[in-house]
C-alpha positions as YAML, in Angstrom:
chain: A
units: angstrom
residues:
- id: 1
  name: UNK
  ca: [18.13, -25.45, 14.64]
- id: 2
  name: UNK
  ca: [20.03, -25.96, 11.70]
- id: 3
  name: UNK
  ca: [21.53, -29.56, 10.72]
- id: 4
  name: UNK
  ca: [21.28, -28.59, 6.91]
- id: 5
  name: UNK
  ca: [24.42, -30.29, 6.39]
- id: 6
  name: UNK
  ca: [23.83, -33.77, 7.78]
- id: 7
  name: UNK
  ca: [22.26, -35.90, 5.41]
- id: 8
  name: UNK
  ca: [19.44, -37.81, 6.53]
- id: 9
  name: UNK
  ca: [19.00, -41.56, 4.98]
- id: 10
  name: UNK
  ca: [17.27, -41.56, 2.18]
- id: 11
  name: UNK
  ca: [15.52, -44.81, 3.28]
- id: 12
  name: UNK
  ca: [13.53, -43.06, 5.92]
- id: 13
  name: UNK
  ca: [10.28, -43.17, 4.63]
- id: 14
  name: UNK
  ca: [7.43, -40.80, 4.41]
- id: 15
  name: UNK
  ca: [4.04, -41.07, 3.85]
- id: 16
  name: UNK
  ca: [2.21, -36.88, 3.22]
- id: 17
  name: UNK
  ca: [-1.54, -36.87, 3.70]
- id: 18
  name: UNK
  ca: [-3.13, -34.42, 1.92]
- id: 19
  name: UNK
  ca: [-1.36, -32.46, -1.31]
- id: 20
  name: UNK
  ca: [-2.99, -28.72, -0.92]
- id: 21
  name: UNK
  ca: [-0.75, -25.70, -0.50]
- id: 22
  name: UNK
  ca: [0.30, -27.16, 3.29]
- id: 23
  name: UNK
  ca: [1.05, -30.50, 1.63]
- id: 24
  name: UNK
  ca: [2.41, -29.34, -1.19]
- id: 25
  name: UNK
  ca: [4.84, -27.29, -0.27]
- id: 26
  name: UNK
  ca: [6.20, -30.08, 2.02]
- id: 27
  name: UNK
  ca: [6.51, -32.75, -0.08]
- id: 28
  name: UNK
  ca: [8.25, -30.90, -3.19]
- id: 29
  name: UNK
  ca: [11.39, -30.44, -0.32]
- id: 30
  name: UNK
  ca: [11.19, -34.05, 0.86]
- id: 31
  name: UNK
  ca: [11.39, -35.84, -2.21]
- id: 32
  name: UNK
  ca: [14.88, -35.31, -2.74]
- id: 33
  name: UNK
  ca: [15.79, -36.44, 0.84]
- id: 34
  name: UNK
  ca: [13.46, -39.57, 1.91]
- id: 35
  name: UNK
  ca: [11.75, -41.55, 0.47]
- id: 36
  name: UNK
  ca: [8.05, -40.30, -0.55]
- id: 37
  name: UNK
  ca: [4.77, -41.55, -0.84]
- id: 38
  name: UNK
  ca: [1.49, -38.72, -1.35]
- id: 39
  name: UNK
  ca: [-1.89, -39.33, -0.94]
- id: 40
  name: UNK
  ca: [-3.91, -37.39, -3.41]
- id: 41
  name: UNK
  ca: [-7.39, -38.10, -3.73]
- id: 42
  name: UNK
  ca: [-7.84, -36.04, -6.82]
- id: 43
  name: UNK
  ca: [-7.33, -38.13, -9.56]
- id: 44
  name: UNK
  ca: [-6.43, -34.99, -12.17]
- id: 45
  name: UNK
  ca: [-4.06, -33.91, -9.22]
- id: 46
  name: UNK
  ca: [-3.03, -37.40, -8.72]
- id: 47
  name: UNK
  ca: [-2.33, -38.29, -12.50]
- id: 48
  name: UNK
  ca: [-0.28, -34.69, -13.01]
- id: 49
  name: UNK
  ca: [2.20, -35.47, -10.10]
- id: 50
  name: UNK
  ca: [2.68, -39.27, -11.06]
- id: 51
  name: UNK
  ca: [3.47, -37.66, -14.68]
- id: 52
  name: UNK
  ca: [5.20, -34.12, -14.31]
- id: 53
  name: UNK
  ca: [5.82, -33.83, -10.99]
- id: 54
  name: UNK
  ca: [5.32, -30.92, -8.45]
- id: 55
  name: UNK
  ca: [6.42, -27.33, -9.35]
- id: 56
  name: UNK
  ca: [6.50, -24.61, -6.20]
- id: 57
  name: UNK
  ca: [6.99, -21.14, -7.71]
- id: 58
  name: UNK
  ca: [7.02, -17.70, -6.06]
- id: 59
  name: UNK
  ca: [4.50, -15.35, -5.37]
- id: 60
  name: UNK
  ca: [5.12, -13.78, -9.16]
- id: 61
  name: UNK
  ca: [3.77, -17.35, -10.12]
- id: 62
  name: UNK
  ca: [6.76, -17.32, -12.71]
- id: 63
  name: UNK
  ca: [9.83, -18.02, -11.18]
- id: 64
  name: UNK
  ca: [10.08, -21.88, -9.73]
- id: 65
  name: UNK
  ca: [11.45, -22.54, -6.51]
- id: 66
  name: UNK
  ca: [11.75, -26.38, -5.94]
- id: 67
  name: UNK
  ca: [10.12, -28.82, -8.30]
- id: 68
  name: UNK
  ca: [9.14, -32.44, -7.38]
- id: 69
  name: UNK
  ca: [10.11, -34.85, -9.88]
- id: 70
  name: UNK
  ca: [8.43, -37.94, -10.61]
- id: 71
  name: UNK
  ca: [10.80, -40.17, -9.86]
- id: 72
  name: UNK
  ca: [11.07, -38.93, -6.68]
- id: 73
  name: UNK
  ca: [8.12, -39.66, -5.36]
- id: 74
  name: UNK
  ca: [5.17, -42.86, -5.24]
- id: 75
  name: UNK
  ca: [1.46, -41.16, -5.53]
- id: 76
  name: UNK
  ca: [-1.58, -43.46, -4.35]
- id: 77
  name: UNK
  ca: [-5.17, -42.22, -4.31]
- id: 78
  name: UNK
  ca: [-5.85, -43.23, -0.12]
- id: 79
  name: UNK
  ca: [-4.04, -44.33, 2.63]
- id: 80
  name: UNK
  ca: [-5.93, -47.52, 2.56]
- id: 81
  name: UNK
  ca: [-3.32, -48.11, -0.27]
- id: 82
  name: UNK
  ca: [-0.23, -48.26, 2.17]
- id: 83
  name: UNK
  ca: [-2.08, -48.85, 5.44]
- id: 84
  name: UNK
  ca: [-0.18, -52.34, 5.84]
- id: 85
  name: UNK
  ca: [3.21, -50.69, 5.20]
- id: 86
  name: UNK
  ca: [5.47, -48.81, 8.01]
- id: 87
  name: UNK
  ca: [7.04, -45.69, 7.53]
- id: 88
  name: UNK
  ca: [8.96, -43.44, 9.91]
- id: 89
  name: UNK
  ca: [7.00, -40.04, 9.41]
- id: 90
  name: UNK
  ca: [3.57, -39.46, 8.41]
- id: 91
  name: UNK
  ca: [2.36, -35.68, 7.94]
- id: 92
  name: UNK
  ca: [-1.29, -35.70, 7.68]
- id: 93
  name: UNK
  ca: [-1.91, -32.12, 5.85]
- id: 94
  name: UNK
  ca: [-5.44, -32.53, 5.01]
- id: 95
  name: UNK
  ca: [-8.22, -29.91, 6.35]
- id: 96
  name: UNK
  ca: [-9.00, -30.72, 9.54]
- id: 97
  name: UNK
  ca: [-12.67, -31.39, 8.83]
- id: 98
  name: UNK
  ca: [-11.60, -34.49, 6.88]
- id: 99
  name: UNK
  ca: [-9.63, -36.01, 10.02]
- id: 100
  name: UNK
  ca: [-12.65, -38.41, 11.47]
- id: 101
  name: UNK
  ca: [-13.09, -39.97, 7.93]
- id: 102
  name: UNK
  ca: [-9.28, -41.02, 8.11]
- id: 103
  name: UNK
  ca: [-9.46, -42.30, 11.38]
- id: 104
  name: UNK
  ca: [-9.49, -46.04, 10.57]
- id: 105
  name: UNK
  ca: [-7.27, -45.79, 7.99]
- id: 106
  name: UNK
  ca: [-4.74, -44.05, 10.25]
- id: 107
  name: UNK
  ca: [-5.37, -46.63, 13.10]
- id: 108
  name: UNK
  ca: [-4.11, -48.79, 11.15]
- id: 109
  name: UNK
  ca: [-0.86, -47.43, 9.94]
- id: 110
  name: UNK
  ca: [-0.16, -46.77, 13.98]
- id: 111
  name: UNK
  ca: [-0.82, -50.60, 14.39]
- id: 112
  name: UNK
  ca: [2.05, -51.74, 11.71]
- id: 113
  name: UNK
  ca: [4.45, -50.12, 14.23]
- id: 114
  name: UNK
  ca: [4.60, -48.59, 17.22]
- id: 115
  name: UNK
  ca: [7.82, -46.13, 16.13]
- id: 116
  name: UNK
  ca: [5.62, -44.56, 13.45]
- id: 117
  name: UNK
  ca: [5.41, -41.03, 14.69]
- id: 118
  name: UNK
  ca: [2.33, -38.65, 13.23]
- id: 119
  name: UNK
  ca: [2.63, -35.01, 12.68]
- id: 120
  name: UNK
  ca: [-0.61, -33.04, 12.54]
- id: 121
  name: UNK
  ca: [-0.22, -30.11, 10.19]
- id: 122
  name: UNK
  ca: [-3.28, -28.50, 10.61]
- id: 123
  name: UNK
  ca: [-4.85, -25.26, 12.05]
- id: 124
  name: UNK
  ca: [-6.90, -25.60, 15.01]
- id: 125
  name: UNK
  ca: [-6.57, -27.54, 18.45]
- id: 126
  name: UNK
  ca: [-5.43, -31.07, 17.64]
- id: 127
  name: UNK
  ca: [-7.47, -33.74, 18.80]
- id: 128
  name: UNK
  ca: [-4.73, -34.60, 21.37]
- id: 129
  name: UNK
  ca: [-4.70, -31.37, 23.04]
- id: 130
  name: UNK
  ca: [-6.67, -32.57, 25.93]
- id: 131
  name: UNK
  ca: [-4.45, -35.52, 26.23]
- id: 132
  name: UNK
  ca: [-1.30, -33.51, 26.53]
- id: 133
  name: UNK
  ca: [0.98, -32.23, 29.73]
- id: 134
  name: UNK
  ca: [1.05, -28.47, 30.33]
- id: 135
  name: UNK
  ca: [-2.61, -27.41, 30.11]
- id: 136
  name: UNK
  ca: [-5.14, -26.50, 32.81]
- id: 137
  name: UNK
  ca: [-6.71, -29.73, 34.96]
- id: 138
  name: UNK
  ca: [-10.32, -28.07, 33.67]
- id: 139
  name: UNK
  ca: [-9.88, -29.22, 30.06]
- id: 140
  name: UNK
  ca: [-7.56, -32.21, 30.82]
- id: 141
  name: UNK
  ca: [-8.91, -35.24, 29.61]
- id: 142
  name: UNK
  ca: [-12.18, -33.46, 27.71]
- id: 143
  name: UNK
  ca: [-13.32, -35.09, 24.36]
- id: 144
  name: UNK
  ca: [-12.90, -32.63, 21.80]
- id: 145
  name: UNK
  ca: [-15.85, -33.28, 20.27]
- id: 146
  name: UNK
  ca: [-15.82, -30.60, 17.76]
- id: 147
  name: UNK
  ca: [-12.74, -31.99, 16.38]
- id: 148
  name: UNK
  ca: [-12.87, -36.01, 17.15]
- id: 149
  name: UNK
  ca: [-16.97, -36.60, 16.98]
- id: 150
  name: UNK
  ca: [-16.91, -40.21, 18.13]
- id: 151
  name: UNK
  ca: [-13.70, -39.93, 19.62]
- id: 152
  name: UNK
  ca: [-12.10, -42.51, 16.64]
- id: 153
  name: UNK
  ca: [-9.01, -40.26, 16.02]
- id: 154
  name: UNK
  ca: [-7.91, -40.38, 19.47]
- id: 155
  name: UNK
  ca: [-8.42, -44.32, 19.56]
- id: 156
  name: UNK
  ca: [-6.84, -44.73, 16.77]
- id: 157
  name: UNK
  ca: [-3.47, -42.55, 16.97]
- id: 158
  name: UNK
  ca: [-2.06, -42.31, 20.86]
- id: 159
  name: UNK
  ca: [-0.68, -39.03, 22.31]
- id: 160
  name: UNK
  ca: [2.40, -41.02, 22.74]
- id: 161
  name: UNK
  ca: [2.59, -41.31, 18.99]
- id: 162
  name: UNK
  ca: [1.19, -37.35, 17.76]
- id: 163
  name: UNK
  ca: [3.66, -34.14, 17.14]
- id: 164
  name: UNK
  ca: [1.90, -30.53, 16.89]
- id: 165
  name: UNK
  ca: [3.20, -28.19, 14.87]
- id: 166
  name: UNK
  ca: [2.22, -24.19, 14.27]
- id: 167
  name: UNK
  ca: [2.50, -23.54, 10.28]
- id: 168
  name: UNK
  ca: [3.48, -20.42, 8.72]
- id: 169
  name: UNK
  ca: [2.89, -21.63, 5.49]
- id: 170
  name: UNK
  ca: [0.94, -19.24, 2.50]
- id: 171
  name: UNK
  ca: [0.15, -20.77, -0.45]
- id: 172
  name: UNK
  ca: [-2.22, -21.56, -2.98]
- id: 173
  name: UNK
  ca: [-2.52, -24.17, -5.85]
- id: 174
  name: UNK
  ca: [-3.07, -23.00, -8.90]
- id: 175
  name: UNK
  ca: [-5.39, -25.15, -11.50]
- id: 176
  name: UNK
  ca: [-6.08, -27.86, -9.13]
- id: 177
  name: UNK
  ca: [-9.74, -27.90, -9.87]
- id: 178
  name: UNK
  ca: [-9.09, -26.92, -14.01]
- id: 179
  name: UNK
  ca: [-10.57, -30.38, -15.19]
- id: 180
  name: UNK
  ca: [-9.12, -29.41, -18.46]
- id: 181
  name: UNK
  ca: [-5.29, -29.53, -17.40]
- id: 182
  name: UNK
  ca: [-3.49, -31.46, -18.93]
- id: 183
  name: UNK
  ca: [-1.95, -34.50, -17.18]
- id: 184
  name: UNK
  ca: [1.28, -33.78, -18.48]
- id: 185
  name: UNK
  ca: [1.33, -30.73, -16.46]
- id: 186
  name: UNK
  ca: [3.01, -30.38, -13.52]
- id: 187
  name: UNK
  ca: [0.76, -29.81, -10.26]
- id: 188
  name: UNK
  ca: [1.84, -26.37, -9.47]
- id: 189
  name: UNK
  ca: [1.81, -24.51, -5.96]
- id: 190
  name: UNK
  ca: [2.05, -20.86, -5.84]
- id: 191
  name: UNK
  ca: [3.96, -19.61, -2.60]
- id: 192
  name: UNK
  ca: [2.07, -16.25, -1.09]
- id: 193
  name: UNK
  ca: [5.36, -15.26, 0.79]
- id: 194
  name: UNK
  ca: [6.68, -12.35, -0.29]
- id: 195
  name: UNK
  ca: [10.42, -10.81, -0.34]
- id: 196
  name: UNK
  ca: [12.84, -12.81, 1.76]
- id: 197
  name: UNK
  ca: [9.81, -14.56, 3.94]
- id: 198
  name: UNK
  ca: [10.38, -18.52, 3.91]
- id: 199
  name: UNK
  ca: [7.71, -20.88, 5.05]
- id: 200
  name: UNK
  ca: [8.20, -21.88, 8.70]
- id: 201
  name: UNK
  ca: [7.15, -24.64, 11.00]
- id: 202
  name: UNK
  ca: [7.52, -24.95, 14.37]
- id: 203
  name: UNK
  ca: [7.40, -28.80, 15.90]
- id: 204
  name: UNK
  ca: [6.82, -30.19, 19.04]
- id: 205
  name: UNK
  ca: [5.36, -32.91, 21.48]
- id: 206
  name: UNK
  ca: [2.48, -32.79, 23.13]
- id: 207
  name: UNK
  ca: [4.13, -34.65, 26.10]
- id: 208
  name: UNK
  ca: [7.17, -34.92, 27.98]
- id: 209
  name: UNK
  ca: [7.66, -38.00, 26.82]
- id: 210
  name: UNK
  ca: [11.70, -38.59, 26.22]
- id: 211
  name: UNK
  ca: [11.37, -41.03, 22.91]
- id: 212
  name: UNK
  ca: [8.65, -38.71, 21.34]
- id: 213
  name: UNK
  ca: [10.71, -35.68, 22.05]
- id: 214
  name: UNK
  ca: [13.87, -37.46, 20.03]
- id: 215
  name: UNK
  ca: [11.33, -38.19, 17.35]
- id: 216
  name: UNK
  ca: [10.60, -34.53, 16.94]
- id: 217
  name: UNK
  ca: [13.93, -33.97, 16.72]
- id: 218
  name: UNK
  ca: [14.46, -36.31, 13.98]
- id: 219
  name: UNK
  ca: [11.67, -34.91, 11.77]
- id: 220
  name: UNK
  ca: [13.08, -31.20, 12.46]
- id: 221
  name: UNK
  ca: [16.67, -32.36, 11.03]
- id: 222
  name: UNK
  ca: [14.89, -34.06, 8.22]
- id: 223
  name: UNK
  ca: [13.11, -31.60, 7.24]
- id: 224
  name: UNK
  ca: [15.87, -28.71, 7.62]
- id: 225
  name: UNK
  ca: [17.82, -31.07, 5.08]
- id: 226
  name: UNK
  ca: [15.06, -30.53, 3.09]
- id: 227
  name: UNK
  ca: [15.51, -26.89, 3.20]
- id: 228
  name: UNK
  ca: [12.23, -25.99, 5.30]
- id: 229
  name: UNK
  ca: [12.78, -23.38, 8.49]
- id: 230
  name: UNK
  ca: [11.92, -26.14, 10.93]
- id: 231
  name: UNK
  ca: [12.25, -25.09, 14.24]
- id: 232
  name: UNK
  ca: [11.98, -27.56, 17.44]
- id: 233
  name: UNK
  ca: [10.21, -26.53, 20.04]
- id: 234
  name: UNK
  ca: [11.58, -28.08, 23.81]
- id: 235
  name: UNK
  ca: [8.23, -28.18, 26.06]
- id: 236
  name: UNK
  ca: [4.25, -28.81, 25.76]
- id: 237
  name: UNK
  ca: [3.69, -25.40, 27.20]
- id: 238
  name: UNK
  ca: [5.72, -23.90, 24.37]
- id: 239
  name: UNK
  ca: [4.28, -26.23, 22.30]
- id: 240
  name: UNK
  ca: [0.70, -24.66, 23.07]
- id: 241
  name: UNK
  ca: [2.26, -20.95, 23.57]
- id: 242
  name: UNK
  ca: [2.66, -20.77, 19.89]
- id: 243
  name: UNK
  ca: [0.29, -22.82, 18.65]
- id: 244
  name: UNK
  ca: [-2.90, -20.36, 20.15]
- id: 245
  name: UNK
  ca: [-0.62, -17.34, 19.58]
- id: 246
  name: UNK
  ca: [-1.29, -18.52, 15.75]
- id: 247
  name: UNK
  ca: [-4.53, -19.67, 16.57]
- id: 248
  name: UNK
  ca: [-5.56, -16.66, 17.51]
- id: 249
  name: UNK
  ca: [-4.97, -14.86, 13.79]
- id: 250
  name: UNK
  ca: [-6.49, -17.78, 12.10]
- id: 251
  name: UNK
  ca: [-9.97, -17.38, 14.20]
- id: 252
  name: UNK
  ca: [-10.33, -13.78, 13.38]
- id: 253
  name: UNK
  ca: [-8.93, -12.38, 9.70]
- id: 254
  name: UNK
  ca: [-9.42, -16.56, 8.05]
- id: 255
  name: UNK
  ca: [-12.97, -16.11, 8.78]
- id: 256
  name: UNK
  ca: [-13.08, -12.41, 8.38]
- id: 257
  name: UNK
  ca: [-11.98, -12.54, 4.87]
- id: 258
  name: UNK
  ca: [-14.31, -15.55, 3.91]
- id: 259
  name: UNK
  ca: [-17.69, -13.03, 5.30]
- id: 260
  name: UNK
  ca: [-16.28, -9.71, 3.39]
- id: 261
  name: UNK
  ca: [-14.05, -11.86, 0.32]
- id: 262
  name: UNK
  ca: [-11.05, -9.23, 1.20]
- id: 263
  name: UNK
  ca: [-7.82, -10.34, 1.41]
- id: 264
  name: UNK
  ca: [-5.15, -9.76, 4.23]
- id: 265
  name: UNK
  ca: [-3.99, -6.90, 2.37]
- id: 266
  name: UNK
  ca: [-7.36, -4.73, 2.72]
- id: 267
  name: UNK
  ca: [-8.36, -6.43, 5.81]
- id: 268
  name: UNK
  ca: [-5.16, -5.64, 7.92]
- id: 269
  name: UNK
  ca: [-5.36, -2.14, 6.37]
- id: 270
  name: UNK
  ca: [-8.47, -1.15, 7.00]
- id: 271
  name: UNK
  ca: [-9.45, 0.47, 10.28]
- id: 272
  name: UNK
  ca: [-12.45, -1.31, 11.02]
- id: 273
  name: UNK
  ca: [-11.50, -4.60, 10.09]
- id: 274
  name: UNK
  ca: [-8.72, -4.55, 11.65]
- id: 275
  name: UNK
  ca: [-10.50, -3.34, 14.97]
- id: 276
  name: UNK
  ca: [-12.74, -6.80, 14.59]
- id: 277
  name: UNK
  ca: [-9.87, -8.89, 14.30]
- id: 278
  name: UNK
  ca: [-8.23, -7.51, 17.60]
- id: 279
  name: UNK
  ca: [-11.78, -8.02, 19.27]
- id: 280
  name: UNK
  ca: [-11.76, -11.98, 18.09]
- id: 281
  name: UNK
  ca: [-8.28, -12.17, 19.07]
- id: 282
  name: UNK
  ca: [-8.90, -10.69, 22.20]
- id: 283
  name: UNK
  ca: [-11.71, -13.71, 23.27]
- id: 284
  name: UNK
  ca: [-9.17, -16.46, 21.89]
- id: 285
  name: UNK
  ca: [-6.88, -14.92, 24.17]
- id: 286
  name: UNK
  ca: [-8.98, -15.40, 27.42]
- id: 287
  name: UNK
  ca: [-10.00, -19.00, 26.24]
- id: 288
  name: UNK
  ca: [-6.08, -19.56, 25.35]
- id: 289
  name: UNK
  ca: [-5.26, -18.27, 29.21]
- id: 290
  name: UNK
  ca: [-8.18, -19.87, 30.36]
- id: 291
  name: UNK
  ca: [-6.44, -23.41, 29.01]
- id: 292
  name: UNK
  ca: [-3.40, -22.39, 30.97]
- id: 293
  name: UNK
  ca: [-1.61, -20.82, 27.51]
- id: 294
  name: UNK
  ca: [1.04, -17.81, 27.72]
- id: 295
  name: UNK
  ca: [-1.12, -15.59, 25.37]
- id: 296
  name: UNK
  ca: [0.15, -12.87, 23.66]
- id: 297
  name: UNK
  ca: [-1.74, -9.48, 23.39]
- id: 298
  name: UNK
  ca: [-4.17, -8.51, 20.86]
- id: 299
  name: UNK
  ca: [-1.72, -5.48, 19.71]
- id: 300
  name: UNK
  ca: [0.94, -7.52, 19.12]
- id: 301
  name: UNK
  ca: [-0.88, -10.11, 17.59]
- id: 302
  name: UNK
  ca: [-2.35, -7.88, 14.94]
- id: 303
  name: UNK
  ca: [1.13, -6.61, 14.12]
- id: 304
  name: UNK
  ca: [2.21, -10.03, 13.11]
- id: 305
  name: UNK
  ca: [-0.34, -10.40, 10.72]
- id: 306
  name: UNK
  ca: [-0.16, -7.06, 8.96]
- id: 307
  name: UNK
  ca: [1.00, -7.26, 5.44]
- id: 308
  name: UNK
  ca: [0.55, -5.42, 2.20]
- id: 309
  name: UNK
  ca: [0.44, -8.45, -0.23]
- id: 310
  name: UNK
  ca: [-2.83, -9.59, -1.41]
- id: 311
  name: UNK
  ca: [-2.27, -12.76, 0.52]
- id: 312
  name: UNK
  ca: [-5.90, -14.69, 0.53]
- id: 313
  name: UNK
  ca: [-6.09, -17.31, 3.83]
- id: 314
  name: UNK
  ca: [-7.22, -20.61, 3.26]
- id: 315
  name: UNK
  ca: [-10.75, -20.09, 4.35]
- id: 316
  name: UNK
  ca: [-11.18, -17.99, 2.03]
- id: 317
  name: UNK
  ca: [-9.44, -19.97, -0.79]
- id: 318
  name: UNK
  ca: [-11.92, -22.93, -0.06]
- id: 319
  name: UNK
  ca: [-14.50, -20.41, -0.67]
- id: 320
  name: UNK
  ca: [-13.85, -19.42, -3.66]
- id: 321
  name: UNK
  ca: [-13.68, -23.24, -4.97]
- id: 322
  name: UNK
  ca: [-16.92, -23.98, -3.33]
- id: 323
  name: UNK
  ca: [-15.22, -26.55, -0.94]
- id: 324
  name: UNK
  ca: [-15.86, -26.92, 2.64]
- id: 325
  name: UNK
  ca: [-13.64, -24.43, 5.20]
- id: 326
  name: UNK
  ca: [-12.27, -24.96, 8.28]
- id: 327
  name: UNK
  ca: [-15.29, -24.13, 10.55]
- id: 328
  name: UNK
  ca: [-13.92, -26.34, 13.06]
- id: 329
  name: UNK
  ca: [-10.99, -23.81, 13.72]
- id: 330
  name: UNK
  ca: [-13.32, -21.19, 15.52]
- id: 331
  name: UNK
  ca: [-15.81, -24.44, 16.71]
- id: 332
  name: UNK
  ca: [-12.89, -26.07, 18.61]
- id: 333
  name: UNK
  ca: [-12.16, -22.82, 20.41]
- id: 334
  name: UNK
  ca: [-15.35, -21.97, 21.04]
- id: 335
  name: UNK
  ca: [-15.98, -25.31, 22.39]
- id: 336
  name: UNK
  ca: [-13.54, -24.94, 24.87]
- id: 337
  name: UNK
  ca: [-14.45, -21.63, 26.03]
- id: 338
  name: UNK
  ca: [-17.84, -23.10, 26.78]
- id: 339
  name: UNK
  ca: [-16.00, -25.54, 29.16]
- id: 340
  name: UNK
  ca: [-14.09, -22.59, 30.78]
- id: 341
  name: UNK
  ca: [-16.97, -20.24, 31.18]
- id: 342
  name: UNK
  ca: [-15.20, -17.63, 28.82]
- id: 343
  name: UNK
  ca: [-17.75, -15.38, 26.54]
- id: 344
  name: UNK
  ca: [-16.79, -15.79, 22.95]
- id: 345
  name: UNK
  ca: [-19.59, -13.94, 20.95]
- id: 346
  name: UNK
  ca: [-17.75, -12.36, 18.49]
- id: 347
  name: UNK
  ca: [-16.05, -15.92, 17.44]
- id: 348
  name: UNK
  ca: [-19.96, -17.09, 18.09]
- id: 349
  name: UNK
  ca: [-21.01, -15.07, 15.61]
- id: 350
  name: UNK
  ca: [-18.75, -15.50, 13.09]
- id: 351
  name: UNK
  ca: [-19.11, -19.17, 13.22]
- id: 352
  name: UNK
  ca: [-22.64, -19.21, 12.69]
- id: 353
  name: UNK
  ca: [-22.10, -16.42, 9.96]
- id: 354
  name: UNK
  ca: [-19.09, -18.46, 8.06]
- id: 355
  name: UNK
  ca: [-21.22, -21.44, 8.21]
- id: 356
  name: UNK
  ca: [-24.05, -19.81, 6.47]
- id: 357
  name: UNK
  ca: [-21.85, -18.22, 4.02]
- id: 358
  name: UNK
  ca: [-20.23, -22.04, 3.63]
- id: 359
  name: UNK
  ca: [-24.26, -22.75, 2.76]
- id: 360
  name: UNK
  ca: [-25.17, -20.14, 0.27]
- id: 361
  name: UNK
  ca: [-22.32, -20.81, -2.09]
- id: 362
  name: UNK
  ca: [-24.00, -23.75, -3.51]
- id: 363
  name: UNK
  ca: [-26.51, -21.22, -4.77]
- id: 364
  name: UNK
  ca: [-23.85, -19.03, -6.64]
...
């Protein structure tokens, strides 16, 4: 869908959640055609965009891309900041671990207005999956709890109100944690795409819902005048199609790489790690079919992810910086394969392995 050459208002306003790579690399195309407000809870990271902006170079980490400049953009340290103002689009990019602690906060902004329209841009089953059209009658209606502990994110933002999106996105920023960077620095975001690859993100609704469909629409032309390959996706059961057809890399090489610290380069070349990964993909395959999902297979799975490039996944980023990853991913999935009776132990076991991995660093 391309509507690249229709300009979008540039009083439609925005509100990103979350500035790490997924965030990031968002935001530095949207300033120029809406009007932007970030959320950055890091105050170094906060102070350096406020003051130099946003800078999104290649995978050379030389040559810049798009840069974010200050004035094109409003950065506040929490959504509490803005939770009494109404914007059109807000992209929560955080990890999805951090979604329960924004759930009030986010209630809130879905109370100023009922038009505001939230896209998800995380990895994992959304909250709202269970909640959606298109799925199996045995997880309809299921509390996620692995996901939505007290169920406060589903209170607080309605299906009628959530899009889903599947992100090929690959990036990493660079310095973020370097207390010693200067604040007249620009925040910099390294893309891990490599040749003529562009980030991609495919958008949807969760429902058949005809006003939340147009809504989706509008954030796809938005964001393709932006210059981002946003692609709309028509029905729920697409929606879901590719969402656990990317799913299923994320539950097998993300945590793969955080156990052995390879990245997707050795992993997708090597023989046995690559015979793991098509094990793990094959068990979020059965719980994907088991949801009523078109899966793809295994084989053709593992051919999307091979790739030469040293390309580290975010798991194994957070890692590395001692933060928190994405455990919830593989718990969400497993989760709902105990509900449908599917076997999981390889993703079992590399939950309970990534978690004590997640443990130990603080040891390092």
């Amino acid at each position: 869908m391309n509507l690249s050459d229709d300009e979008p208002p540039l009083s439609w306003r925005f509100l990103v959640v979350g500035v790490g790579a997924v965030g990031a690399l968002i935001a530095a195309r949207l300033g120029s055609v809406a009007n932007l407000t970030l959320v950055v809870r890091s105050q170094a990271s906060r102070e350096r965009i406020a003051k130099a902006g946003l800078s999104v170079v290649d995978a050379d980490g030389t040559t810049q891309v798009k840069a974010l400049h200050p004035k094109d953009v409003r950065v506040v340290a929490s959504v509490d900041e803005v939770c009494e103002e109404v914007f059109d689009f807000v992209i929560v990019a955080c990890k999805l671990h951090q979604l329960p602690a924004l759930a009030p906060s986010l209630k809130a902004l879905a109370a100023n207005d009922c038009k505001t329209t939230f896209l998800f841009a995380q990895n994992g089953v959304p909250f709202f999956f269970p909640q959606s059209e298109d799925i199996s009658d045995a997880v309809r209606g299921h509390k996620l709890t692995s996901v939505d502990p007290s169920g406060a994110l589903a209170d607080a933002v309605p299906v009628s109100s959530c899009l889903g999106c599947a992100l090929f996105v690959c990036g990493e920023i660079v310095g973020d944690d370097d207390s010693s960077s200067s604040s007249d620095v620009a925040l910099v975001v390294k893309r891990t795409m490599h040749g003529n690859s562009r980030e991609r993100i495919h958008i949807g609704a969760p429902t058949k819902d005809t006003h939340l469909m147009s809504k989706a629409r509008e954030l796809v032309h938005v964001l393709c005048v932006a210059n981002l390959d946003a692609i709309l996706i028509e029905t729920p059961a697409e929606l879901w199609t590719v969402m656990f057809n990317k799913l299923m890399g994320n539950v097998s090489y993300n945590f793969i790489s955080a156990l052995t610290l390879c990245d997707m380069g050795v992993l997708s070349s090597t023989a046995v790690s690559r015979k793991l990964a098509g094990d793990v993909m094959a068990e979020a395959r059965a719980v994907g079919q088991a949801c009523g999902v078109s899966m793809m297979s295994p084989e053709d799975r593992l051919k999307m992810s091979d790739t030469k490039h040293p390309v580290r996944p975010s798991t194994l980023q957070d890692l590395i910086r001692k933060r928190p990853m994405e455990i919830d991913i593989l718990n969400a999935l497993i989760e709902l394969a105990q509900v449908l009776k599917v076997d999981t132990p390889r993703m079992t076991t590399l939950a309970v392995l990534t978690q004590l991995r997640g443990d130990a660093v603080c040891y390092l």
